[in-house]
FIKE-311159 format. One record per atom (N, C-alpha, C): x, y, z; residue in three letters. Coordinates in pm, whole numbers, padded with zeros to 5 digits, always signed. Atoms other than C-alpha are relative to their C-alpha. Layout:
XYZALA/...
***
This chain:
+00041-00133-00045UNK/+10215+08691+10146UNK/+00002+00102-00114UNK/-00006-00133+00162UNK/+10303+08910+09809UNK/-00120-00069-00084UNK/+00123+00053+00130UNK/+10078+08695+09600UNK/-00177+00077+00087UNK/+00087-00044-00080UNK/+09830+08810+09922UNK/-00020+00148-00075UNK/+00002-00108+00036UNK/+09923+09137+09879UNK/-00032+00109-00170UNK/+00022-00052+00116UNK/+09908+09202+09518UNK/-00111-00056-00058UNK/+00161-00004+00058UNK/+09545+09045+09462UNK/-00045+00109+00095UNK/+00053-00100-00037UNK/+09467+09295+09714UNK/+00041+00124-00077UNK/-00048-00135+00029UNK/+09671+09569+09549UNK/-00106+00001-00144UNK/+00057-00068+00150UNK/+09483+09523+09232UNK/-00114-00049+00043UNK/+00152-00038-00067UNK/+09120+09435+09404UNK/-00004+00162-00031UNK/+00026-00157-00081UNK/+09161+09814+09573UNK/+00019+00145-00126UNK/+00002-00091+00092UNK/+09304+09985+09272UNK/-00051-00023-00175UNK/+00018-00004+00145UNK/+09192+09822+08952UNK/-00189-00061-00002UNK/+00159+00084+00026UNK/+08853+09602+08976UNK/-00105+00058+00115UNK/+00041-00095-00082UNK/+08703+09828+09228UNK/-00076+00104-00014UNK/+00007-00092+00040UNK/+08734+10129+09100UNK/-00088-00022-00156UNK/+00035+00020+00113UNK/+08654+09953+08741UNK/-00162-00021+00007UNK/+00128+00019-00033UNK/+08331+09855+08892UNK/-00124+00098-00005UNK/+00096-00124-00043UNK/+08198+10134+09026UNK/-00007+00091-00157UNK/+00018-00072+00128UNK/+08273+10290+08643UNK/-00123-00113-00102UNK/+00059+00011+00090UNK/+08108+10074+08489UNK/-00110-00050+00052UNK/+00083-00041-00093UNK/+07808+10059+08721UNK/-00069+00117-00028UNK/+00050-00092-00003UNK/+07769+10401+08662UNK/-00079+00021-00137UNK/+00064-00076+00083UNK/+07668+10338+08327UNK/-00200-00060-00014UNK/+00151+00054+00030UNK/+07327+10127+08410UNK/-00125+00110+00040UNK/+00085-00107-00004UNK/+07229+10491+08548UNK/-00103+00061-00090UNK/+00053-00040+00109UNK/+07150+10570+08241UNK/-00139-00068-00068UNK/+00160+00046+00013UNK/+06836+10323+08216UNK/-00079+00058+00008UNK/+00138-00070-00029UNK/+06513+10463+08170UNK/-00074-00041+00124UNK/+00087+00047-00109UNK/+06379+10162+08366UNK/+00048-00026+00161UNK/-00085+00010-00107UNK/+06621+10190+08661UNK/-00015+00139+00085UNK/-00007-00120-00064UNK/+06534+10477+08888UNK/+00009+00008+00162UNK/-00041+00005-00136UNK/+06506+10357+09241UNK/+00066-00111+00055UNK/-00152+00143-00024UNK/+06776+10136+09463UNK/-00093-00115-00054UNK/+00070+00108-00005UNK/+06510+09853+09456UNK/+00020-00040-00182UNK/-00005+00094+00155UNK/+06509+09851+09083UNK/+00148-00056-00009UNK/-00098-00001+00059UNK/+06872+09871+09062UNK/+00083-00134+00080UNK/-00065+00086-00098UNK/+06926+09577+09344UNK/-00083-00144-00051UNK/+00077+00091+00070UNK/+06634+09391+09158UNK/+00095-00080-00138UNK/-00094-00002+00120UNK/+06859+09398+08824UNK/+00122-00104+00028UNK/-00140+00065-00045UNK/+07185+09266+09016UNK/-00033-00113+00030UNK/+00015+00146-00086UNK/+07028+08978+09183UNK/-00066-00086-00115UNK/+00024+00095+00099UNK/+06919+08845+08847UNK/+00100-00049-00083UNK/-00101+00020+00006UNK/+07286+08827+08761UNK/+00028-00137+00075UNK/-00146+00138-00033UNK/+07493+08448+08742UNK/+00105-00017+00002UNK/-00134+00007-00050UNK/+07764+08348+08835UNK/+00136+00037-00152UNK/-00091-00004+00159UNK/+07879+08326+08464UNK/+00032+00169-00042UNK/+00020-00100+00000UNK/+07778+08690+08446UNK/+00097+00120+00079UNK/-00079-00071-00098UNK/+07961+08788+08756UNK/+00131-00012-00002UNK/-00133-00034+00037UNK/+08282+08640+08658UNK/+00042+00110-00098UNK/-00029-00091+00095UNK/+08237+08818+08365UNK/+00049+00201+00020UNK/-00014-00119-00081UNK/+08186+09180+08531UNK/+00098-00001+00094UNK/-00141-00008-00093UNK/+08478+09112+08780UNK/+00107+00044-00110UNK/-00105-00015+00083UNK/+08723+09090+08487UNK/-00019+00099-00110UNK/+00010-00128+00053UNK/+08544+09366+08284UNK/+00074+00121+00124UNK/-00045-00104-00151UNK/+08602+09572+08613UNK/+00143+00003+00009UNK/-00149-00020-00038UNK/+08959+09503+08651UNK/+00046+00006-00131UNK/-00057-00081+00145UNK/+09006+09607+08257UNK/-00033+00126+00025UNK/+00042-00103-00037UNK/+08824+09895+08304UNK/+00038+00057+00134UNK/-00105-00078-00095UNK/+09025+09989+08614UNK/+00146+00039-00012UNK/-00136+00065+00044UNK/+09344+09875+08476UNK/+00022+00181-00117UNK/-00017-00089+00074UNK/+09251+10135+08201UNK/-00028+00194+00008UNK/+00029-00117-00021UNK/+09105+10425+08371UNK/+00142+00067+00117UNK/-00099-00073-00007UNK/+09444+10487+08548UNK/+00060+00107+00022UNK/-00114-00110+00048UNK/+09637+10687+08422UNK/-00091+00157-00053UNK/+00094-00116-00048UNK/+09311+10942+08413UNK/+00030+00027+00113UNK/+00051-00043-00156UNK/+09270+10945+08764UNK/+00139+00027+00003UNK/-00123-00048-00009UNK/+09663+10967+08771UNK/-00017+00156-00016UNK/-00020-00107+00030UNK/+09665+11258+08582UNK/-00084+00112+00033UNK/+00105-00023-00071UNK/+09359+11353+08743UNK/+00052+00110+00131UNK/-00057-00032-00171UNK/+09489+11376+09115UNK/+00118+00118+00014UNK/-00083-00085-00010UNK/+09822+11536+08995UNK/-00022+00132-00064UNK/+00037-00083+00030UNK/+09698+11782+08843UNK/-00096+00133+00089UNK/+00038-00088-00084UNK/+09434+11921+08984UNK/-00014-00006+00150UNK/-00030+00050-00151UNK/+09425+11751+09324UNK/+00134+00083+00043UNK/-00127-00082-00040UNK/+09773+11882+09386UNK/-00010+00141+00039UNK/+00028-00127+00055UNK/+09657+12232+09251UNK/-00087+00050+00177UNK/+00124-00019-00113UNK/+09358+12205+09521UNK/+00065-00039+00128UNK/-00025+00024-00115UNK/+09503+12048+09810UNK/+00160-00054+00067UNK/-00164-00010-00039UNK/+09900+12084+09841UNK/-00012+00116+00047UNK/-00046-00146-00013UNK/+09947+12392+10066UNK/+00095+00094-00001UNK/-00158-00053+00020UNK/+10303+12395+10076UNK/+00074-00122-00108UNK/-00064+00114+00104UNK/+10581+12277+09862UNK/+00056-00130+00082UNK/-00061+00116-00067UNK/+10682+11932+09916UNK/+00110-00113-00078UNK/-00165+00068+00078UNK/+11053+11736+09926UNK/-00027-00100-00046UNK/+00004+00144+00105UNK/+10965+11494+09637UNK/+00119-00097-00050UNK/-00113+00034+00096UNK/+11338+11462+09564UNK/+00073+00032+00105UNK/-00104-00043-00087UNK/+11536+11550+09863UNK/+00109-00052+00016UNK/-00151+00092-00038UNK/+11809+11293+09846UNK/+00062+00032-00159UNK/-00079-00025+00169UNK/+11882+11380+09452UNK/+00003-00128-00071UNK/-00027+00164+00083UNK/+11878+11012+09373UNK/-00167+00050-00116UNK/+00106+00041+00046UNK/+11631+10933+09095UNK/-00098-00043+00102UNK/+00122+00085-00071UNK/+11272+10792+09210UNK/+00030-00129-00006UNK/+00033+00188-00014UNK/+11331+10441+09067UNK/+00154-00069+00033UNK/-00121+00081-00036UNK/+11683+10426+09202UNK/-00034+00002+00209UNK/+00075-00037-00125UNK/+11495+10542+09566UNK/-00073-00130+00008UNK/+00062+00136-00009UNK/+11290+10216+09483UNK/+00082-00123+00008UNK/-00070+00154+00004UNK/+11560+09999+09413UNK/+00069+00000+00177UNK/-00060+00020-00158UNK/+11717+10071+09787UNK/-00081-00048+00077UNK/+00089+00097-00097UNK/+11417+10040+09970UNK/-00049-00125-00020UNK/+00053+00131-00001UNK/+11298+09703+09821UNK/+00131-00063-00001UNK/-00151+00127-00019UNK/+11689+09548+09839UNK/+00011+00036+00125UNK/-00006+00022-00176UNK/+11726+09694+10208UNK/-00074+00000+00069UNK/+00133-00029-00102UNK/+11428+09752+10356UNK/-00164-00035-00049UNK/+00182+00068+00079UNK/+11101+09515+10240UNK/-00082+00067+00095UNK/+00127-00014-00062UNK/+10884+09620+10518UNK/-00002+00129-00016UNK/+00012-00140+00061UNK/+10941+10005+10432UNK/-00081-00003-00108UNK/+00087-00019+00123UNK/+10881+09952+10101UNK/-00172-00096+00019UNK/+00133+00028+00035UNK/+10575+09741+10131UNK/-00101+00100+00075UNK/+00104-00107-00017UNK/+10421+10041+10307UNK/+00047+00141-00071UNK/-00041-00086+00133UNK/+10543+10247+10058UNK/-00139-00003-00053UNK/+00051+00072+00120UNK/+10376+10038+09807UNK/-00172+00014+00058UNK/+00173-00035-00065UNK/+10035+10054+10050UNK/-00058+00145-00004UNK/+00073-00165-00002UNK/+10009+10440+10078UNK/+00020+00026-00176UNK/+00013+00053+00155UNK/+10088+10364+09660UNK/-00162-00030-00051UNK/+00142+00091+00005UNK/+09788+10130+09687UNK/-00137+00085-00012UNK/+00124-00093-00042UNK/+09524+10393+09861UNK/-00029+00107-00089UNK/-00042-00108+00054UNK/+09640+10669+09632UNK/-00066-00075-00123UNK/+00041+00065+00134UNK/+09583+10437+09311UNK/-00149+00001+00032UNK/+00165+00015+00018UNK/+09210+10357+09445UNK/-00014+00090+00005UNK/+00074-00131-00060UNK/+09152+10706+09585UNK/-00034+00093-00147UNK/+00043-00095+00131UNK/+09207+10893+09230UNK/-00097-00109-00118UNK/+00072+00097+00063UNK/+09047+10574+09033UNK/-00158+00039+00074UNK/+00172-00015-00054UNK/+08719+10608+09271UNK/-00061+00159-00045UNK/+00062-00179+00048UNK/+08746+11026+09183UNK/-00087-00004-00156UNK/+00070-00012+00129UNK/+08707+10939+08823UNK/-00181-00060+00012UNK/+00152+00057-00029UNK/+08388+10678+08901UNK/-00107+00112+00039UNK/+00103-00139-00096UNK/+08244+10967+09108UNK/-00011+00071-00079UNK/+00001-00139+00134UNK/+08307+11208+08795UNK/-00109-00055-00093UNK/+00084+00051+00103UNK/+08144+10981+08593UNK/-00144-00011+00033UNK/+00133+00027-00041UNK/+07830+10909+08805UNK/-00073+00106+00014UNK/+00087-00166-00019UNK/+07760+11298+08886UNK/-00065+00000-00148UNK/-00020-00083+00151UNK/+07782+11350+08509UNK/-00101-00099-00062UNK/+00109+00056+00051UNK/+07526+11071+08412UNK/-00133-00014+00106UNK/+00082-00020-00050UNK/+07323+11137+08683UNK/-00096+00139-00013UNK/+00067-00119+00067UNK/+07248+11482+08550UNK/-00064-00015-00105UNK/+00028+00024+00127UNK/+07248+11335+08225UNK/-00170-00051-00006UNK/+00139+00076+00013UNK/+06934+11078+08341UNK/-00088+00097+00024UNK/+00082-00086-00042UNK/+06788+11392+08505UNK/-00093+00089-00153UNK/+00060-00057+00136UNK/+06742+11601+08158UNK/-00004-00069-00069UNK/+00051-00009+00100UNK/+06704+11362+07931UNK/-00076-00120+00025UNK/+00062+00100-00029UNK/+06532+11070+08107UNK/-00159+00047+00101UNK/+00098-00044-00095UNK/+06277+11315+08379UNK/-00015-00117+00077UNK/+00008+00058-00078UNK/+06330+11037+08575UNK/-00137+00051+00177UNK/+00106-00051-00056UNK/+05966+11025+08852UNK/+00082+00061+00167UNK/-00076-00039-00090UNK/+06233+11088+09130UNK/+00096+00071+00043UNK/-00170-00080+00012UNK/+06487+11335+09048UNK/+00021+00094+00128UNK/-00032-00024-00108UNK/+06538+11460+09356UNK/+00085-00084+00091UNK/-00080+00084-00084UNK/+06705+11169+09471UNK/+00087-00009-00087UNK/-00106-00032+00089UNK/+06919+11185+09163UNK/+00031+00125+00027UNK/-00097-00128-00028UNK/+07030+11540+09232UNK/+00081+00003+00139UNK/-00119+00002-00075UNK/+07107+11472+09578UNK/+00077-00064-00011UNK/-00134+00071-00032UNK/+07313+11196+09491UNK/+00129-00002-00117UNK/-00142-00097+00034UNK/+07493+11402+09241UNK/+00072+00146+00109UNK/-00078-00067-00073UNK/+07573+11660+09516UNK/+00068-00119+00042UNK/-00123+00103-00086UNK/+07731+11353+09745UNK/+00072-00034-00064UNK/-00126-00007+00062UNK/+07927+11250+09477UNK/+00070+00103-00110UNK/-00116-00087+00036UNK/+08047+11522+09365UNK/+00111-00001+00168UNK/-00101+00006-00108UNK/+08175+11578+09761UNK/+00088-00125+00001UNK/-00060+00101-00035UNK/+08290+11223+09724UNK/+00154+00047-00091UNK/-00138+00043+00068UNK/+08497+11286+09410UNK/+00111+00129+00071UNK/-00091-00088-00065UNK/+08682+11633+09587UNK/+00078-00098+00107UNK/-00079+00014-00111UNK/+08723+11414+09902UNK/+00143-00154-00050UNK/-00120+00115+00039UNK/+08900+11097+09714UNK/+00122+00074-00105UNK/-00117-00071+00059UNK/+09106+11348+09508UNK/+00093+00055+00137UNK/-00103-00034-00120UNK/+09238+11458+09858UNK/+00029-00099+00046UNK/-00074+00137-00064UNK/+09308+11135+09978UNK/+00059-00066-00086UNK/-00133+00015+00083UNK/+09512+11078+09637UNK/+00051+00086+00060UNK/-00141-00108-00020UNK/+09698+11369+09716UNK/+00076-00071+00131UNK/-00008+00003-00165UNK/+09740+11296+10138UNK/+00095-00168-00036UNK/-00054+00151+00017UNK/+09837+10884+10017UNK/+00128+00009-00076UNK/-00096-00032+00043UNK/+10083+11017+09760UNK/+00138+00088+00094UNK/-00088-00129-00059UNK/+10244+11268+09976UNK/+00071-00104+00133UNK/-00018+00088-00038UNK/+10251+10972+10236UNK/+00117-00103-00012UNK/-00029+00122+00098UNK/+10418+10711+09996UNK/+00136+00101+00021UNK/-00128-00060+00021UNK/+10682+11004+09921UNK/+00103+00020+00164UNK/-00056-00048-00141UNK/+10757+11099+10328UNK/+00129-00158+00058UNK/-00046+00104-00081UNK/+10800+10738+10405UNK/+00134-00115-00050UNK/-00110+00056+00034UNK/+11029+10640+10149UNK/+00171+00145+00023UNK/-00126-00159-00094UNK/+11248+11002+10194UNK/+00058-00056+00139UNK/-00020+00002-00157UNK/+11256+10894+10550UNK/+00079-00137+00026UNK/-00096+00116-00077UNK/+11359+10527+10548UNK/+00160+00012-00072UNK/-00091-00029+00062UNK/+11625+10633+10278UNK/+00107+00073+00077UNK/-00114-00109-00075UNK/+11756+10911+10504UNK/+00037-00048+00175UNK/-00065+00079-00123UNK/+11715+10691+10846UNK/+00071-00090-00025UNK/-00066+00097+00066UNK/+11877+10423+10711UNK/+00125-00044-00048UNK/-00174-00043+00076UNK/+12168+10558+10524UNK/-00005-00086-00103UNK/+00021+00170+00109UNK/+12048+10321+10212UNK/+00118+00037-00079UNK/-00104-00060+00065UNK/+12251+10566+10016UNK/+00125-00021+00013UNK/-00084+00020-00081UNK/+12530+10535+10197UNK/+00046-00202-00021UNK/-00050+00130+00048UNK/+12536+10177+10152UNK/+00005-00059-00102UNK/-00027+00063+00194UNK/+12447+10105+09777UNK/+00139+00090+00011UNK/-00183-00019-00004UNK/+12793+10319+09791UNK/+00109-00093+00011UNK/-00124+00067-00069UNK/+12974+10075+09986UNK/+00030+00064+00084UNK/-00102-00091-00102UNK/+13048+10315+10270UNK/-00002-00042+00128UNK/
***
């Protein structure tokens, strides 16, 4: 079940997200302007090809990260925290908060580790979305692509996309923090790494 869980955890947050980045850069073709071309292109792709792009994808997710990290907390936070929130309410460290829930409580922590999970894809997919607005403008001025109209609207949608996956980092993080606060303080984990 963990070996389950952790090809999913890095599917959702690393080769995913890596995809969709590097996807965004065949936008940039001259000869690529409508889906058909761009579905024409893929289906001439082998298998040799496709392993290959899986494991580019999960480098290129692996590495875009700690962007989207810094991404989400930053301004995500900025944008869509309305009040302050108890990140620290028990005073323990974070990674001594980790060591309780995964020695007393696995099924806590593995939904910990899931609203972890959503949060990792959600700011990883913001960056993709940053990236695709931003070369979709790009193909617009310097490619006149015969359709730009369908390139502009589908830099408005993702732009809404990347606001709405920066809020669903925030909402998954804020999540992740409630539920470990909570089994810590139902629990009494504290209380027992003590000995009491």
């Amino acid at each position: 079940m963990d070996k389950i869980f952790h090809s999913t955890f890095d599917f959702f947050t690393h080769a995913l997200p890596g995809f969709c980045v590097l996807s965004a850069f065949f936008i940039l073709d001259a000869n690529l302007n409508y889906p058909e071309d761009f579905l024409a292109y893929a289906g001439k792709m082998n298998i040799g090809s496709g392993v290959f792009m899986l494991v580019a994808s999960y480098i290129t997710g692996f590495a875009i990260n700690p962007l989207g990290r810094a991404l989400y907390r930053s301004l995500g936070f900025r944008l869509f925290q309305s009040k302050p929130h108890a990140a620290n309410e028990s005073g323990l460290f974070i990674s001594n908060k980790f060591i309780l829930i995964r020695e007393f409580s696995p099924n806590n922590f593995r939904y910990v580790e899931t609203w972890h999970m959503f949060s990792a894809m959600a700011h990883n997919l913001a960056i993709a979305s940053l990236l695709m607005v931003l070369f979709s403008i790009g193909k617009i001025a310097f490619f006149d692509p015969p359709n730009a109209p369908f390139w502009w609207a589908g830099a408005v949608l993702l732009t809404g996309f990347f606001f709405l996956f920066l809020h669903r980092a925030v909402k998954f993080n804020l999540w992740a923090t409630d539920d470990l606060n909570a089994a810590i303080r139902a629990l009494q984990l504290e209380d027992r790494a003590a000995g009491k």
